[in-house]
C-alpha positions in Angstrom: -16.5 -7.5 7.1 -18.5 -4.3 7.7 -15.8 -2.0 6.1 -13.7 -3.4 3.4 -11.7 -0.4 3.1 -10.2 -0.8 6.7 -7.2 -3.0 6.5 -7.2 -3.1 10.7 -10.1 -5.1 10.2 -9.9 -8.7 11.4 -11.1 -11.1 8.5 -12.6 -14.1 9.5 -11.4 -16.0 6.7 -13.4 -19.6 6.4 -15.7 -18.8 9.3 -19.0 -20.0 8.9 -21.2 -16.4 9.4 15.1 -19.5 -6.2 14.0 -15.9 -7.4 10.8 -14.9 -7.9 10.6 -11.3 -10.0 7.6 -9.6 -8.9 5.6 -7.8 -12.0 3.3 -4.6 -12.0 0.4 -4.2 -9.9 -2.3 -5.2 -13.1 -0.6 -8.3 -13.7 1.5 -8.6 -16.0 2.8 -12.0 -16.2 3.8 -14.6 -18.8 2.8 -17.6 -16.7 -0.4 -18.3 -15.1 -1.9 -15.1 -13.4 -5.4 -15.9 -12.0 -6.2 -16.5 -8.1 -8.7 -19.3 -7.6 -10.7 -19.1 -4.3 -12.2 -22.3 -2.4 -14.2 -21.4 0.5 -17.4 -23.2 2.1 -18.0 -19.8 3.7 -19.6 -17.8 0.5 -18.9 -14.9 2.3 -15.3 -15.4 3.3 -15.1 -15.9 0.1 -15.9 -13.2 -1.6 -14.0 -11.2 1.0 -10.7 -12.8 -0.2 -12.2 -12.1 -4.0 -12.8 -8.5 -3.6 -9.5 -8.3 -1.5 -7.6 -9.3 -4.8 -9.8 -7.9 -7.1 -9.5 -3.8 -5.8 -5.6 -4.6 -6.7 -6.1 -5.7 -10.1 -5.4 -9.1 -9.4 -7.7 -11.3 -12.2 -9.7 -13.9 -9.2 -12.6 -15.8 -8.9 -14.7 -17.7 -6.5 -15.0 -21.8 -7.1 -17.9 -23.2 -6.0 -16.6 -26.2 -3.2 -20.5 -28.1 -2.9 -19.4 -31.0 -5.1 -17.2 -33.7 -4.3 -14.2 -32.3 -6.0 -13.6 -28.6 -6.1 -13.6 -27.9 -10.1 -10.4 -25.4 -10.7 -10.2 -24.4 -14.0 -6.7 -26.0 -16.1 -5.9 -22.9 -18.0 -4.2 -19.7 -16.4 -4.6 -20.3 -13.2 -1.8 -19.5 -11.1 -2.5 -19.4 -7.2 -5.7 -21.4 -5.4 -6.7 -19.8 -1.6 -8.3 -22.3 0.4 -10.4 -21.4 3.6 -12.2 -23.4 5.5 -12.8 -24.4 9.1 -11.2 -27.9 11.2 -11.6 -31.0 9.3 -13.3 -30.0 6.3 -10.9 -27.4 5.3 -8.1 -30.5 5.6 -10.5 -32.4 3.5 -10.6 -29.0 1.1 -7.5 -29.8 0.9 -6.5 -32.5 0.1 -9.0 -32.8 -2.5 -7.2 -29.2 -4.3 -4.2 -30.6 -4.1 -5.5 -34.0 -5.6 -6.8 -32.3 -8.7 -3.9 -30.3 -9.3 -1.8 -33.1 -9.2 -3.9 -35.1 -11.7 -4.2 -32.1 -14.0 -0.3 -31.7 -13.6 -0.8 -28.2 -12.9 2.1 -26.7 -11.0 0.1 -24.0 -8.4 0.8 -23.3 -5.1 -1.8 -22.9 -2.7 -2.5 -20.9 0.1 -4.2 -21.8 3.1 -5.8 -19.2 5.3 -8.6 -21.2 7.3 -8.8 -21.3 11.3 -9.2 -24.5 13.7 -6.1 -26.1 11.6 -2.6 -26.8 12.8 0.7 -25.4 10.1 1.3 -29.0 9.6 -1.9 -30.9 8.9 -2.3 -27.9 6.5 1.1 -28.5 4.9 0.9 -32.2 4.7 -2.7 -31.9 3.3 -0.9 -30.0 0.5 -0.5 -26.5 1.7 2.2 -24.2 0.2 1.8 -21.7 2.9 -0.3 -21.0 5.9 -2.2 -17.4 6.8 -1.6 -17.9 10.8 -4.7 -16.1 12.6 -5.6 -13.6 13.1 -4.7 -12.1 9.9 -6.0 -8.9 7.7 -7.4 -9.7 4.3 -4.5 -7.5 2.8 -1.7 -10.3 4.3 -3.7 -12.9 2.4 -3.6 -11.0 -0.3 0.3 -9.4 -0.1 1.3 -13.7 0.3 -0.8 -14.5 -2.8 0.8 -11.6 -4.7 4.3 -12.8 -3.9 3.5 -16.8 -4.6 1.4 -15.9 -7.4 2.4 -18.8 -10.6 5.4 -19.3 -9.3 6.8 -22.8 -9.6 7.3 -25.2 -7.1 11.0 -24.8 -7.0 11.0 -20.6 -6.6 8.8 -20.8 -3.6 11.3 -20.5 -1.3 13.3 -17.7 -2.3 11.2 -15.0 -3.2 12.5 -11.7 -4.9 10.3 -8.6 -5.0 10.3 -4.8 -5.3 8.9 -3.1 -2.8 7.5 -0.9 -5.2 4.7 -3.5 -5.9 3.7 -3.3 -2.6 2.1 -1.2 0.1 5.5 -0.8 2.0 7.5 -2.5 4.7 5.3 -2.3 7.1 2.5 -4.2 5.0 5.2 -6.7 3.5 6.7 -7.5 6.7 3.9 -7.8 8.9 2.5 -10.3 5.8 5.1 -12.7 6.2 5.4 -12.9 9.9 1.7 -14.1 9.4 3.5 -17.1 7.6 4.9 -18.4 10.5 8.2 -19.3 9.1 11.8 -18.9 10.4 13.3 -16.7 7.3 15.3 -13.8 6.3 14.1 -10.5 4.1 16.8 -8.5 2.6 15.7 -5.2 1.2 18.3 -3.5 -0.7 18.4 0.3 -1.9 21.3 1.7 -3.9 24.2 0.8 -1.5 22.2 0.1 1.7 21.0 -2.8 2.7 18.5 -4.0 5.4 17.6 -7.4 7.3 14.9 -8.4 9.2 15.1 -11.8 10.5 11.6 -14.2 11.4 12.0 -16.9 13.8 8.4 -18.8 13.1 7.1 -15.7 12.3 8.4 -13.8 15.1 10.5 -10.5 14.0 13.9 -11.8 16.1 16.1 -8.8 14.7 16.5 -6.3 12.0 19.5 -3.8 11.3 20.3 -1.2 8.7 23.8 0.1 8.4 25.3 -0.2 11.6 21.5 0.5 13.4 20.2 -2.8 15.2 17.2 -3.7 16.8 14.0 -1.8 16.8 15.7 1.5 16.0 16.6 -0.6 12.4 12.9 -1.5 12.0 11.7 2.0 12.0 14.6 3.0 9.6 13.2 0.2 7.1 9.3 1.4 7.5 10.8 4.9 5.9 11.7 2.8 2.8 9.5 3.5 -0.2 11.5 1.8 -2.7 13.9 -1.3 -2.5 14.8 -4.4 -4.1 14.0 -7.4 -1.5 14.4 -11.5 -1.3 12.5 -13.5 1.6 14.4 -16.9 1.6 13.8 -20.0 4.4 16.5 -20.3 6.3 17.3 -21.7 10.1 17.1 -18.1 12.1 18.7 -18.1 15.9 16.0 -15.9 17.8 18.2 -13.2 18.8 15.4 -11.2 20.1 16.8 -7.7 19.9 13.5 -6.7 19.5 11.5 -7.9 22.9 8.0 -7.4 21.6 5.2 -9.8 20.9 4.0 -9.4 16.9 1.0 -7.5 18.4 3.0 -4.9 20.2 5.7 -4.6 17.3 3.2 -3.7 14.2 1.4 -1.5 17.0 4.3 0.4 17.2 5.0 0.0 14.5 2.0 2.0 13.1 2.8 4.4 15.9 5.9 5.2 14.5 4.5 5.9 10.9 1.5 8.2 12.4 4.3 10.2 14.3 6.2 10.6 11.2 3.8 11.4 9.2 2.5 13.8 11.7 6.0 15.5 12.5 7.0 15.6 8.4 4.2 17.9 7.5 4.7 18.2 3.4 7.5 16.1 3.8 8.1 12.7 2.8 10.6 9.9 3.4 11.1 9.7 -0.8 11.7 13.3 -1.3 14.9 15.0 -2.0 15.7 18.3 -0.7 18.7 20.9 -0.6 20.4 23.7 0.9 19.1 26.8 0.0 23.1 28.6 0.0 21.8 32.2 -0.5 19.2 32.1 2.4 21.7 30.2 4.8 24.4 32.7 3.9 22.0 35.5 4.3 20.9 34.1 7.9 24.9 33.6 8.6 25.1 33.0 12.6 21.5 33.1 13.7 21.6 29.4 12.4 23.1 27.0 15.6 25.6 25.2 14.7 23.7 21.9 15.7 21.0 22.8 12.7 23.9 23.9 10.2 24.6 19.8 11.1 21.7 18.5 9.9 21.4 21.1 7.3 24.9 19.9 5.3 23.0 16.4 5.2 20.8 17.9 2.6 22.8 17.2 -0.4 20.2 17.2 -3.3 21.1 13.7 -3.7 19.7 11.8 -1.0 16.7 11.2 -0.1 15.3 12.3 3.3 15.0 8.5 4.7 18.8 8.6 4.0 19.0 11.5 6.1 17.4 10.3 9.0 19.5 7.1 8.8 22.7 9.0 8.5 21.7 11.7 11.1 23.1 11.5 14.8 20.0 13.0 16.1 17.0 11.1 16.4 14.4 10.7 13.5 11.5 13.1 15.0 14.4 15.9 15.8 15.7 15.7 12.3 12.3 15.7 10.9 11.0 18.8 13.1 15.1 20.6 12.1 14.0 19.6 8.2 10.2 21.0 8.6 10.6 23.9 9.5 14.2 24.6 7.3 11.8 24.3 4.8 9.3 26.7 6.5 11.8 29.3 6.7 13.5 28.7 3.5 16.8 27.1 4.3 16.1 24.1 2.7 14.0 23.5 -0.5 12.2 20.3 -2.0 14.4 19.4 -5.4 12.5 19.6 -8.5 13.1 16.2 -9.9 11.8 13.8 -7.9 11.3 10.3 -8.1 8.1 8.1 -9.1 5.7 7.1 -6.4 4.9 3.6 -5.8 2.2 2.1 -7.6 0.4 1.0 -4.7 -1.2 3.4 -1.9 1.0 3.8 1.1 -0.5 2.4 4.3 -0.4 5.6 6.2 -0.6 7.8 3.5 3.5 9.1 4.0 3.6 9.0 0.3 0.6 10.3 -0.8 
């Protein structure tokens, strides 16, 4: 991988060439933290060590040459297994054999190619990366299954401060190929988005379904959120292939982030009353609208939920409020997340 930095990249990982609490980004668990990596590929490897490393995850690379791949009894709390076709199975097998006789309770990750979701679960699999994946899925999964115990693997709970967003987080466990349900909840709002074997089926937010409720949730910078296995009905409100979803879904973002100028979803802004006042008439009634959204409480990816006019128009109506002084940023805002925002809306 030519440019680590660019999480568009496709890794080829192992190419030769329930309630889980999610802690801070450093780390900070009381269980078994540290990521153990088993790759013949050195350089797939590596890839999957810096990917965890740059986040503060504790990793290392294993060698696999031997006949049994030596992972190391004491804190280890995730094992990511690459590999290609027969000899990753073997891979395997063989991890799952040692954990077993060491009694260690790790789940393990596979994110090799050339291997079907079932060999790789019945050769002791936890999960499996479906391809083609980015290095940051791998790493988002590993985060989330990270020393957790055998039985809390199914129902995962998380903040989405601890990660790089929706977008990241759900475009991470559609890679997982499993029919599942996130919740993401925010003060009194919730939001679903339903997988069916990966595939985003349906999503909704308030009374918004569909796509329309997917682009509502990418505006969420902070939520609690559970991923739990459960049988999905494929509802398809959303008739896109994975590709053509995350592609628009990135779409989306750019225009947001490209319409909200100094703006961002997490911000909270007010009426300016003396300006408005000032300005009486001149203001259509349409803006004064969207103006009286601006409450000083919510935040502005409340706004554009609760609006009646689409997102960009109450964006471009909230822009340029601000530009002539109708509306001002409040001074006590909230913390940003802890880890960079994928398009940079937060930062």
């Amino acid at each position: 991988m030519e440019d680590f930095e660019n999480d568009h990249w496709n890794v080829a990982l192992g190419r030769p060439l329930n309630r889980v609490i999610l802690l801070s980004r450093f780390g900070r668990m009381s269980g078994p933290s540290k990521v153990i990596v088993l790759d013949p590929d050195a350089r797939a490897g590596r890839q999957v060590l810096l990917g965890f490393s740059r986040e503060g995850v504790p990793a290392a690379v294993v060698a696999v040459d031997g006949a049994r791949p030596d992972v190391p009894s004491d804190g280890t709390g995730l094992v990511i297994v690459g590999g290609t076709d027969g000899r990753a199975l073997d891979l395997l097998r063989k991890t799952r054999l040692v954990l077993d006789e060491k009694q260690l309770d790790v789940p393990i990750v596979f994110s090799g190619r050339g291997v079907r979701r079932t060999d790789a679960e019945a050769a002791g699999a936890d999960e499996v990366v479906l391809h083609p994946a980015f290095l940051r899925d791998v790493v988002t999964i590993g985060r989330l299954l990270r020393g957790q115990p055998a039985e809390k693997r199914e129902h995962l709970v998380g903040s989405l401060a601890e990660t790089t967003g929706v977008y990241t987080l759900v475009r991470a466990l559609a890679a997982l190929g499993r029919s599942a349900v996130l919740t993401l909840i925010r003060g009194l709002r919730r939001g679903e988005v339903r997988f069916f074997h990966g595939e985003v089926t349906s999503a909704q937010v308030g009374l918004i379904h569909g796509q329309a409720a997917f682009h509502q949730l990418l505006l969420w910078t902070e939520a609690r959120f559970e991923f739990h296995h459960e049988d999905v009905v494929r509802r398809q409100q959303i008739p896109m292939s994975p590709e053509e979803l995350f592609v628009d879904a990135e779409r989306f973002l750019q225009g947001v982030r490209d319409s909200s100028g100094q703006l961002s979803p997490s911000m909270v802004l007010e009426q300016d009353m003396v300006r408005i006042t000032s300005l009486g008439k001149q203001i259509p009634t349409e803006v004064h609208g969207v103006l009286r959204m601006f409450d000083g409480h919510r935040v502005l990816a409340d706004v554009l939920e609760d609006s009646p006019y689409r997102v960009f128009e109450t964006l471009r109506v909230a822009q340029r409020a601000c530009d002539v002084g109708l509306l001002r940023i409040v001074d006590s805002q909230r913390p940003k997340a802890t880890w960079r925002a994928v398009l940079a809306i937060e930062e």
